[in-house]
C-alpha positions as CSV (number, residue, x, y, z in Angstrom):
1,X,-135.6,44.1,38.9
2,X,-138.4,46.1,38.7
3,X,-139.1,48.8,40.9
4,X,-142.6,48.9,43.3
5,X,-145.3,51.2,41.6
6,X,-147.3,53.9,43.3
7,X,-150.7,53.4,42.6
8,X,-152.6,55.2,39.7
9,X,-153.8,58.5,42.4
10,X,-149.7,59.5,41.6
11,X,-150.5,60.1,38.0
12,X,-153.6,62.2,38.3
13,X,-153.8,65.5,37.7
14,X,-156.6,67.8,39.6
15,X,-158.4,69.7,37.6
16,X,-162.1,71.3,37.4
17,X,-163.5,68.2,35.4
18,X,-161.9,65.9,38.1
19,X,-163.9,64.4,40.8
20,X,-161.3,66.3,43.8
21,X,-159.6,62.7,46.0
22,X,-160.6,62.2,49.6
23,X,-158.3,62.9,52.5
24,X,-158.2,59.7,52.8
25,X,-156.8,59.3,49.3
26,X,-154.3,62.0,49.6
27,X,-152.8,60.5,52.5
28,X,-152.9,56.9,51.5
29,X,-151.2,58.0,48.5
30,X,-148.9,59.6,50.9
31,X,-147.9,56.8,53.0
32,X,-146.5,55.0,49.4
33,X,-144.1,57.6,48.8
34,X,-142.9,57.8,52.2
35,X,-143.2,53.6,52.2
36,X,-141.1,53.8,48.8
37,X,-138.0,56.4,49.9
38,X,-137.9,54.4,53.2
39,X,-137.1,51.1,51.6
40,X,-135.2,52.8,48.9
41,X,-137.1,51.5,46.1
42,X,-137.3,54.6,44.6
43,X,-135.0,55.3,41.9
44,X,-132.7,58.3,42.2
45,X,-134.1,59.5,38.6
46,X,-137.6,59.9,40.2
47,X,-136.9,60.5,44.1
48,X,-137.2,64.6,43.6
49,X,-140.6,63.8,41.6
50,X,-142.0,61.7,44.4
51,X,-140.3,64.7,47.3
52,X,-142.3,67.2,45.5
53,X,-145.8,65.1,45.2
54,X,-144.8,64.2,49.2
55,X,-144.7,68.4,49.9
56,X,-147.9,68.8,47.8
57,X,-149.7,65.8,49.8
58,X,-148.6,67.0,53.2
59,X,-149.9,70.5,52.5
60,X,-153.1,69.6,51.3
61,X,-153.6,67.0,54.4
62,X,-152.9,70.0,56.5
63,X,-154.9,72.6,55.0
64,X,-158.1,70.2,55.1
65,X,-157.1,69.0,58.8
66,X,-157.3,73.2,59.3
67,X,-160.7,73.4,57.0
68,X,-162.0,70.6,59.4
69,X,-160.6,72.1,62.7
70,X,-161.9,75.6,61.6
71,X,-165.8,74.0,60.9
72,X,-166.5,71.7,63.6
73,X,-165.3,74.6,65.9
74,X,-167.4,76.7,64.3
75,X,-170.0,74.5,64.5
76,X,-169.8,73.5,67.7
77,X,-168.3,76.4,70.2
78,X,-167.8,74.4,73.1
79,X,-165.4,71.9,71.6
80,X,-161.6,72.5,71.1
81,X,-159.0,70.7,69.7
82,X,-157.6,69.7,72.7
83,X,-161.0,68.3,73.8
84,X,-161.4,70.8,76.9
85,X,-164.0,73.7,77.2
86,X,-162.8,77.2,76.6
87,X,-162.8,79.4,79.7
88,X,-165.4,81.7,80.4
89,X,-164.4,84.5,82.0
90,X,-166.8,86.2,84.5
């Protein structure tokens, strides 16, 4: 029997020359490894390969939701994450 495949994002190795994946990507990519361990088709052989990618995915989804926060803030001062106004005091 023949185990599920990640797709080909799993393989790819980021470098200067590489176009750099989407959020989007990263987490899709993401959601297969978690996907895989749940339903136990990954091997035991490879399960501490895909934990690791999983660590790298979620930190670079978190950095980039931080990036995004950090910008839109930026660019717009009256919006928080929470959606309220900050407090001016008087």
């Amino acid at each position: 029997m023949e185990l599920p495949r990640l797709s080909a994002t799993h393989n790819r190795k980021r470098d200067k020359h590489a176009q750099t994946p989407t959020y989007e990507e990263d987490y899709n990519e993401l959601e297969e490894i978690v996907k895989a361990i749940e339903t136990e088709s990954v091997s035991v052989d490879v399960l501490a390969e895909k934990v690791k990618r999983a660590a790298e995915l979620i930190a670079y989804c978190q950095t980039k939701l931080s990036e995004t926060e950090t910008e839109v803030t930026r660019s717009s001062p009256r919006w928080t994450p929470t959606g309220t106004r900050p407090h001016k005091n008087n």
